[in-house]
N, C-alpha and C positions, 0 to 999 in steps of 0.2 A: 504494500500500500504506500503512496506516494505520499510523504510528509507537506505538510500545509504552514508548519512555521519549524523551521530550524531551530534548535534547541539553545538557550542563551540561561544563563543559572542567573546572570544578575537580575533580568527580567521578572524573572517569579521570585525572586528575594523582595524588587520592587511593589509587583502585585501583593505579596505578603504581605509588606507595612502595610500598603495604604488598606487592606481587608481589616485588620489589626487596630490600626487607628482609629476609622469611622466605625468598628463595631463597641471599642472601649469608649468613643466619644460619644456616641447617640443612644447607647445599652445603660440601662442600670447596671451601680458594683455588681451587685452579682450575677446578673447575666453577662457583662462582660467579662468577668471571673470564670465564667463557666466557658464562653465561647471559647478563651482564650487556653484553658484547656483543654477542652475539645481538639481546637486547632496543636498542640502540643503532642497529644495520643496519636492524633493522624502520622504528624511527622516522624514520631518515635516510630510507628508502626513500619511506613514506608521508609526510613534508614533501616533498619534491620531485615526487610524486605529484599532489597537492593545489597544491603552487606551478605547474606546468604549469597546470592547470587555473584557475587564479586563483581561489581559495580561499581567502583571507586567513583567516576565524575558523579553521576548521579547522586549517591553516598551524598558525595562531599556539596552540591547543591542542595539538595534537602538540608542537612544540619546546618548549612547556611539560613536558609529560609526559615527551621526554628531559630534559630536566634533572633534574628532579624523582628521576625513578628512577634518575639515575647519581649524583647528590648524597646520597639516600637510601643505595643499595647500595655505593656507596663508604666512604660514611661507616659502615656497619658493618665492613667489611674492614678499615679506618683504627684502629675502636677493638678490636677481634679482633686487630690485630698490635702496638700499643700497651699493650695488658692485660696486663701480663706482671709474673711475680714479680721483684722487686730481691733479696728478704731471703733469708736460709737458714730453712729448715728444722729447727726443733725448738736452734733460737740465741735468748741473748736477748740484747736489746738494749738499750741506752737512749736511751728516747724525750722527745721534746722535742713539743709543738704546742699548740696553742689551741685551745681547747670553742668549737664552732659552734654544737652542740645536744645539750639537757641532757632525759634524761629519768629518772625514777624509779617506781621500783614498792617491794614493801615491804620486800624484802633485798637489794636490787642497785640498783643505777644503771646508766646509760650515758650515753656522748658521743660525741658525734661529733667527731675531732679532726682539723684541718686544717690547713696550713703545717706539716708532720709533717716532723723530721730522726731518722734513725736512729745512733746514734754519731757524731751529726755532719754526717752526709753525707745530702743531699736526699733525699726519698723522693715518687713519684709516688701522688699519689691519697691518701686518706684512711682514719684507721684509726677503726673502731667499737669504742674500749674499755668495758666492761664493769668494774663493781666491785662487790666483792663487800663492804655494807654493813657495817662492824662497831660503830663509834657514832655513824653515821650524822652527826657534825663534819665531816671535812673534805669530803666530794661534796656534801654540803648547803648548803656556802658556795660552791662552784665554778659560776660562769654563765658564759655566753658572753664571751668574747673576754678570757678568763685563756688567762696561757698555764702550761701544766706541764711537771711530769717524772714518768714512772715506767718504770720496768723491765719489761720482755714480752718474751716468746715472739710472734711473728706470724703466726697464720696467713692464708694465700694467699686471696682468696677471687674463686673463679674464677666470672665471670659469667657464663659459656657451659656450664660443665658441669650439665648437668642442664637446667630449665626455665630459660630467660634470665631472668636477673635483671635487671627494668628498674628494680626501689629502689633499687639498690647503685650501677648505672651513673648512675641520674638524683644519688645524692648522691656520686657517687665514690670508694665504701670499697670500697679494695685489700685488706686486712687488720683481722682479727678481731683483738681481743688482751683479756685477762683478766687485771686487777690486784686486790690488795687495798690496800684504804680509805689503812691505814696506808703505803702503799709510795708513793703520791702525792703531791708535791710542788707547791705555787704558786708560780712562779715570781714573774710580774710578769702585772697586768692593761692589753690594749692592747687594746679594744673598738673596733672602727670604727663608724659612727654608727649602722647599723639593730642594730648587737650592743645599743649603749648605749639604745634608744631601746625595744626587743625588752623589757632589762631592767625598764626603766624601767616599761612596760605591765603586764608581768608582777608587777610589785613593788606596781604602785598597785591593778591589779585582786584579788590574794593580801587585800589591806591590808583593802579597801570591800564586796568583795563575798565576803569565806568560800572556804568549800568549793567556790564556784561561781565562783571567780578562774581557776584552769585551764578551765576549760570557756569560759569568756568569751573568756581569752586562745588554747585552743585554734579559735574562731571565728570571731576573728576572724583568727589570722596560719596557721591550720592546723596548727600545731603541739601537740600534743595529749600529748607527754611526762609530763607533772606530772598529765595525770589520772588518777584512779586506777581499776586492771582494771574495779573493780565496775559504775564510770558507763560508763568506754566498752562494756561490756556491755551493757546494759541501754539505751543507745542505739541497739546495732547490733541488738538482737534485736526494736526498737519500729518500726524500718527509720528511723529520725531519726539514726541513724552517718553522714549526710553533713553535717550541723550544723556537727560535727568538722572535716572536712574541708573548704579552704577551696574552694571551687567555681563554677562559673555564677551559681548564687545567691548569693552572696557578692556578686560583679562587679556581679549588679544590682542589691543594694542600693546600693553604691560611685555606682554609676552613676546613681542614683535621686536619693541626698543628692546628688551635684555638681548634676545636672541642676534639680532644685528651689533648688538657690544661687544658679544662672546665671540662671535665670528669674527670680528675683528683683530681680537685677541689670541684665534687660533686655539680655545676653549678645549678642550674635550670631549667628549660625551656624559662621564658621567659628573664633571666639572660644571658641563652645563644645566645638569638636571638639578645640581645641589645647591647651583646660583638660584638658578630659576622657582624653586623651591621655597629660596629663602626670600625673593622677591615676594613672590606671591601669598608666602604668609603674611608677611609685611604688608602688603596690601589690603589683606583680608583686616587686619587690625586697625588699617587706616578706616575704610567701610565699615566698618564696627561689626564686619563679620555679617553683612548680608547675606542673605541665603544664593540669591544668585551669585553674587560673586564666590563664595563657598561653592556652590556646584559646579562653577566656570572653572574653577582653579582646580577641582578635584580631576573635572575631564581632562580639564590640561595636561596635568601632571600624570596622567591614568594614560593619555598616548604618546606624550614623552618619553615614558620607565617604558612603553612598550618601545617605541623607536629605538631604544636607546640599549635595550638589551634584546633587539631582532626580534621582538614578535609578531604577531600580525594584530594590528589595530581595528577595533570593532569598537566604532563611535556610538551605536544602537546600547550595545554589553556596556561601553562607558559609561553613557550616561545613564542608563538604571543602578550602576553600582553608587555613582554620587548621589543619584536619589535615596539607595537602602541605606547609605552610609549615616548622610545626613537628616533623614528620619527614624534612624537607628538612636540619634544622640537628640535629636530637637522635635520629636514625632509632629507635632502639634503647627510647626513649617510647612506640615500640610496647606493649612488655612488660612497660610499668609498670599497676597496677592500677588507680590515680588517673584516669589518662589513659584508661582502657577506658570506664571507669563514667561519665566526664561527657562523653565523645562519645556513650555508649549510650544515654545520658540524654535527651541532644539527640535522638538519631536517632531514640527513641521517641515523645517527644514532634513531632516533625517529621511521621513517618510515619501517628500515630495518632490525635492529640489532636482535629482537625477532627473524624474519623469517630464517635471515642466521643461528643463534643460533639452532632453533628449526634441521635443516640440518647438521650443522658440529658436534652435539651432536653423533650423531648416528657414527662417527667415529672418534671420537676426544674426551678426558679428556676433562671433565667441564671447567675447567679454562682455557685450552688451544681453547676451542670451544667459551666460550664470550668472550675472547681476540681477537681473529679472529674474530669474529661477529662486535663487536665494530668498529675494526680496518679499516672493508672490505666496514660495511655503513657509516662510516665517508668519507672514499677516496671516495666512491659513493657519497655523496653529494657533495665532493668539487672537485671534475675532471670538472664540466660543469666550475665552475669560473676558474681553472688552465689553461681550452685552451681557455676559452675569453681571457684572461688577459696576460698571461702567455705562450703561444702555444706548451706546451711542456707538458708531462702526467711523472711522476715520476713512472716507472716501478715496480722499489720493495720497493715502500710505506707501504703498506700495512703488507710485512713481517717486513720488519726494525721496526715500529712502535711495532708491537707486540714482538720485540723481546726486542727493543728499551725503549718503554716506563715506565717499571718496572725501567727501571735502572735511567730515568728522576727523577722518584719521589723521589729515595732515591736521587740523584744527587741535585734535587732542596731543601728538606728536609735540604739535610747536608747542604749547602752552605747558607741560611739562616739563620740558627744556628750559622753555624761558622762564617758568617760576624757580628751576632748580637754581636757576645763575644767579635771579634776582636775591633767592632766601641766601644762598653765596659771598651774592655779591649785592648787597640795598641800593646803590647809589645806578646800578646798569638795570634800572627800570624798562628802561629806551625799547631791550631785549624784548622782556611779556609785553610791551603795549604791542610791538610790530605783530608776535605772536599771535596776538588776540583778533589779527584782522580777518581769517579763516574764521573765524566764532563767531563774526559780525556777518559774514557772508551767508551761515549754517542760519542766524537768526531772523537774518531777513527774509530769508525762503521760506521759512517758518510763518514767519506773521502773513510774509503773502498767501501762501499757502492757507491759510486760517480764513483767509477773508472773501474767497474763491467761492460761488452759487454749491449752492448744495457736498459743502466740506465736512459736514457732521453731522449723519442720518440717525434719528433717533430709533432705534431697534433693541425692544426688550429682551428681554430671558431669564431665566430661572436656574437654578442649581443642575438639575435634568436634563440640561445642555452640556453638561460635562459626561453622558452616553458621548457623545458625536466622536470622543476621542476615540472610541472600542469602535468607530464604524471607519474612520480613519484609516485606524489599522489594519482592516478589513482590506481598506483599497489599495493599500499599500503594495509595494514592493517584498514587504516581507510575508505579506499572508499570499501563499505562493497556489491557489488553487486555480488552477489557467482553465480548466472547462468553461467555469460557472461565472469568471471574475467581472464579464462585464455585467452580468445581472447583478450581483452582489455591490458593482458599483453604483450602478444605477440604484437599485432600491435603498439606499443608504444615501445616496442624493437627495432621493424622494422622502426618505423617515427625514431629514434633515431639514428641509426645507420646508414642510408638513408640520414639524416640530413649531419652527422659528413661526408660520403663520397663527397657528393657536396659540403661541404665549403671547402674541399681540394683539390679540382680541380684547376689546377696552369692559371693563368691568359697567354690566348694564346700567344703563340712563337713571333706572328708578331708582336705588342709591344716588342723594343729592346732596348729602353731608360727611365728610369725610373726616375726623379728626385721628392726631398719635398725641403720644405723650412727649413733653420736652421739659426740661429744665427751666425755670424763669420765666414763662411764655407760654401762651395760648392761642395757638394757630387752627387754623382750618381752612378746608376745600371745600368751595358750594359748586353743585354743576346743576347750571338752570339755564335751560332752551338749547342744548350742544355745546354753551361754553362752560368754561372753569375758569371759575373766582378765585383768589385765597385771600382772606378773610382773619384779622387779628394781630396779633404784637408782629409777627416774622423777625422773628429775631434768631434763625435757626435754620439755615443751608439745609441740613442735614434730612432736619425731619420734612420741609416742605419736599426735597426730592425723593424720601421716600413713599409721600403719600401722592405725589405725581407719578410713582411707579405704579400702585397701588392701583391707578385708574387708567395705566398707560396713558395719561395726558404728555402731548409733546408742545404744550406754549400754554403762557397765560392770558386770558383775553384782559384782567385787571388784577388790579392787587389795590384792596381797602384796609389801608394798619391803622392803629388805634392812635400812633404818637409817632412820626414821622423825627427820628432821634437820627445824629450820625452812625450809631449802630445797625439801626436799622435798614438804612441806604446802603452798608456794607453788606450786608445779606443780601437785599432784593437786588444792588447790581449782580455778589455771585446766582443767585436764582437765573439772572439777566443773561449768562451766557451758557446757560444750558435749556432756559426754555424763556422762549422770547414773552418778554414781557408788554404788552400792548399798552398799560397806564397805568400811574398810580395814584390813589386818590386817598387825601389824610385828612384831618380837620384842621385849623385853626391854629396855632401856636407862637409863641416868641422864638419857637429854636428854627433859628435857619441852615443847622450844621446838616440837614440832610438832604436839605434842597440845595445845596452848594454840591454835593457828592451827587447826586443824581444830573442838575447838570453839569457837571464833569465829565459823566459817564453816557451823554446822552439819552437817559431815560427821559420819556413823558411823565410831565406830573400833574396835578392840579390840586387846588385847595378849599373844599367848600365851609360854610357857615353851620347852618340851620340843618342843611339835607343836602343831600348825597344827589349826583344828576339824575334829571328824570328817567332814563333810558335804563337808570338800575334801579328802579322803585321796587324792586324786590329787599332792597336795603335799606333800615334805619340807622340813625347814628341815635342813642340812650345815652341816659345821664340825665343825674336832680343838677348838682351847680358843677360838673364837669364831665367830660368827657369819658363815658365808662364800658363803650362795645357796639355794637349792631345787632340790630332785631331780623334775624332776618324771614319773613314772611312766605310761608308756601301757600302754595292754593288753599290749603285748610288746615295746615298749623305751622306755627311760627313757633323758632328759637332766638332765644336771647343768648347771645355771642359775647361775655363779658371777657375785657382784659384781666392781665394778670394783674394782682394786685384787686383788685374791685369785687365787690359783691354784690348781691340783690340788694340789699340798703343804698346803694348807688343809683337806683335806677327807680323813675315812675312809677308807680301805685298799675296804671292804666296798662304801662308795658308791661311788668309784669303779669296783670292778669290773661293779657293776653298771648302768650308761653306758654307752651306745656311742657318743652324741653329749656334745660339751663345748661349750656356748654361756660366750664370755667376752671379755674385752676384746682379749686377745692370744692367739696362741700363747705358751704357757711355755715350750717346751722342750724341755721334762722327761717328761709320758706322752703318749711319739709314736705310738702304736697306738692313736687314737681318731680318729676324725669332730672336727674343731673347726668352731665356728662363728663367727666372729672380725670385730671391727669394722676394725681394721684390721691388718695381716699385720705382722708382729715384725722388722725386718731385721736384729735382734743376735741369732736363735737360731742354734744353732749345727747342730742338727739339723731335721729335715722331719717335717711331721705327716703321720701318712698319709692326711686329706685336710682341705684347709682351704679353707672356704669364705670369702672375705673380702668383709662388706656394705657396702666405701664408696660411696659416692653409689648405692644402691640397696635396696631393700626384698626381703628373700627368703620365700617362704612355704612350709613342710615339712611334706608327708608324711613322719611318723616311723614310721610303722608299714610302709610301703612303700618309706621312702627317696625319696619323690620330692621333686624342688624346681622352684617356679615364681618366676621372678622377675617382681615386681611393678612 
């Protein structure tokens, strides 16, 4: 019988974790205890099976793959019973720790702070604070490896609730917490050498190269904090967003300069394996040990040791081995999105590259036919994680990158070079500025590129889009079944594309009220006549694009906030470049800081009085002597839409009675014969609503005309 996939041991090591992980991450302890033995007896069973028979390779892949999947599955049970809250609950504390990682946008900062004490007393894992800009002094002078003080509230941040969170677990933040500017404190700076060296890069690149100093420094350490929303936009919408991110590509440039050094020098072989080694760990420490570049570096060095002691290279065997490896020690890197996109990368290019090759050959110059080939099965592998994750497909990916990428390498080349002379030599700046002009060249293709008819198609999907990989494979070169394979193709075209139409079928019309839960803020989506409203504080990117998932909406026809603050202009513009915003309409106020950012950013706005324009008489504005939410009115029943902060005591006698539903931050209390919609449940009231729907960690979608609710 003719074999249909050639046998590779790292491959089922790889399938092993990831069975491993998802069955210990989604199973109760003890069903995943159990699984986990299960899978252990098999493997015991089949070593000794194959040992009878003297079967050494096999042998020796099997007890691979037990290890593999009990080091994998343990290791998630390990950090599941480890993850656990120290702090209280709604206490503040003071905090003590050192900035790892600094990032800024236009009215807030963040850090990442690590060696954290809470009143003193150790605290496991790391807290992501947040600060709310006021003169922009003291976060502006704060870098890596200071250490601080400030005072917080902490909240928990659980990695398992909801979709596993592999950013949280890959940088270890246990707790959210939110300061302002002034409450901040510098202790004393104790930078240890890639903090100080990190600085240093940062400082000289800021100095030589402009605007285009974060982008440099985001590409080369990954770190991409200090750039600002508009560039990484317009990079992710051009499909050039892995620039940013330090990657594959990255490694082989690394790998490219050492390699041309050693050759110079007349290296050795295994001279050069043990440079190249030492590079690349170095590097990994510089990246703080991203998972891509961790895989990048493994494969590298995985067909180096083979070039270099004459074996035969098997890039498919490589890269499953850095996948068993490094979910052998980080299982939970599963989950991270970094690590999705530069295996998908691989697996595209791996699976495809030959075949488009062998096709654009015949009408295309060599060079310009595996540039395109490269190009076409990388975006093929990473489109499935883009519209999980992401719901948006980068149109002309694929060309920009092949036009694009040539000029990366000289780009990263120079700028490496010229920072190494600068940090050498401070005073031969002259060097990185001329460097930096390939970077200007990469960035401007970029912005063009971004700004090009139809450059970012809105396209959903769901987790169950990550099948399409196993159909992939199918088409592949590797799954060798030559009768059948163009049907096999085909129908896997067809599940695929079958797929993609139903997950973007829009969640039905009768659902007209859409709320999630968020932090500080009480938002919501109204969809009344085929359009979508969003409605409330919006002070929260995050949650408005979730619930714009939620109904596959791709544009907002308005947006009505309760208090039109420069915070909250910094949201609805990011809302503004993922789903077009048609207006926005505030009431009344002395603060001008958000109508200055809106037109900066070209947003529509307007500001009414009394009431809101006729053309949206579906909406009220409520409030006794200010300003406290919208009513907003369906055919036969109305909800009252209070901001955060406000209650029913806020609002008319008259509006109120006419409500049946109360969307707001909490239960009040106070009018217990209503419907509340509540983000999170009140445990200081003293009385019971007569029903309270509370949306933490979930998206609700209402029928108000019929009372019905789906939870999304």
């Amino acid at each position: 019988m003719r074999k249909v996939i050639n046998f590779r041991c790292f491959l089922f090591t790889a399938i092993s974790a990831i069975i491993a992980i998802l069955s210990s991450n989604y199973l109760g302890l003890t069903q995943a205890v159990i699984c986990l033995g299960v899978f252990s007896l098999i493997f015991v069973a089949f070593i000794i099976l194959y040992a009878a028979r003297d079967k050494a390779v096999e042998c020796t892949a099997l007890v691979l793959c037990a290890v593999v999947t009990i080091a994998s599955g343990a290791g998630v049970l390990t950090v599941k019973s480890n993850w656990v809250n120290q702090l209280d609950e709604n206490r503040e504390y003071n905090f003590t720790g050192k900035v790892s990682e600094v990032s800024f946008d236009t009215f807030s900062a963040a850090f990442l702070i690590t060696d954290v004490l809470a009143n003193g007393e150790s605290v496991k894992g790391n807290v992501y604070l947040t600060v709310n800009v006021e003169d922009g002094v003291t976060a502006s002078f704060l870098r890596r490896g200071d250490r601080i003080y400030f005072k917080s509230e902490a909240n928990f941040n659980d990695i398992f609730e909801g979709d596993t969170d592999g950013y949280s677990y890959r940088n270890n933040i246990r707790y959210y917490a939110e300061a302002r500017e002034s409450a901040i404190e510098f202790i004393k700076a104790e930078p240890d050498f890639f903090d100080s060296l990190k600085n240093d890069m940062s400082d000289r690149l800021n100095e030589n190269l402009g605007a285009y100093g974060p982008v440099a420094f985001g590409m080369i350490t990954g770190e991409k904090g200090s750039v600002e929303d508009d560039v990484r936009n317009y990079y992710s919408v051009s499909g050039l967003g892995h620039i940013l991110a330090v990657s594959g590509l990255h490694i082989g440039f690394v790998t490219l300069i050492v390699g041309f050094l050693l050759k110079i020098l007349h290296a050795g072989k295994i001279v050069s394996l043990t440079v190249t080694s030492f590079v690349l760990a170095f590097y990994c420490f510089l990246a703080s040990f991203s998972p891509s570049v961790v895989r990048a570096s493994v494969m590298c060095l995985t067909g180096l040791a083979a070039m270099t002691f004459g074996k035969q290279k098997d890039t498919l065997n490589a890269l499953c081995f850095a996948v068993s490896l490094i979910l052998a020690l980080k299982p939970l890197y599963l989950f991270d999105v970094g690590f999705q996109m530069s295996v998908a990368a691989v697996f595209g290019i791996l699976l495809f590259s030959r075949s488009f090759s062998r096709i654009f050959s015949k009408i295309l110059p060599s060079f310009l036919s595996s540039s395109l080939s490269a190009s076409l099965s990388a975006q093929t592998g990473i489109t499935p994680i883009i519209l999980i994750y992401f719901h948006t497909f980068p149109t002309y990916s694929v060309f920009t990158n092949m036009l694009v990428i040539p000029l990366v390498t000289v780009a990263f080349i120079a700028i490496v070079f010229g920072l190494a002379v600068v940090l050498l030599i401070p005073s031969a700046g002259i060097v990185l500025s001329v460097a930096g002009i390939p970077l200007a060249l990469v960035d401007t293709v970029a912005e063009f590129v971004s700004g090009l008819p139809l450059a970012d198609l809105r396209i959903f999907a769901v987790s169950l889009l990550f099948t399409v990989f196993v159909l992939y494979f199918l088409c592949s070169k590797f799954f060798m079944m030559r009768k059948f394979k163009p049907l096999v193709i085909i129908a896997c075209i067809l599940l695929t594309v079958s797929g993609v139409i139903f997950m973007n079928v829009p969640l039905s019309a009768q659902y007209n009220l859409i709320s999630c839960e968020e932090y500080g803020s009480v938002t919501s989506l109204i969809r009344n006549d085929g359009k979508i409203y969003l409605v409330g504080d919006v002070r929260n990117y995050y949650s408005v694009n979730e619930m714009m998932y939620s109904v596959r909406g791709k544009q907002l026809d308005a947006i009505f906030v309760n208090s039109l603050t420069a915070e909250t202009a910094a949201a609805i513009a990011k809302i503004n470049e993922k789903y077009k915003v048609s207006a926005v309409y505030f009431p009344e106020s002395e603060d001008y800081s958000g109508m200055y950012y809106l037109l900066d950013k070209d947003i529509p706005f307007y500001r009414f009085s009394d009431e809101v324009p006729k053309e949206y008489a579906f909406l009220e504005p409520v409030g006794i002597n200010e300003f406290a939410g919208y009513k907003y009115c369906g055919e036969n029943v109305s909800v009252l839409l209070l901001g955060y902060g406000h209650d029913a005591g806020d609002v008319a006698e008259e509006d109120l009675n006419s409500c049946a539903l109360i969307r707001s931050y909490t239960f009040d209390g106070e009018l217990a014969e209503r419907v509340y919609i509540v983000n999170y449940e009140n445990q200081y009231a003293e009385d019971a609503a007569l029903s309270e729907i509370v949306l933490k960690d979930r998206i609700a979608a209402f029928d108000t005309e019929n009372g019905l609710i789906k939870y999304l």
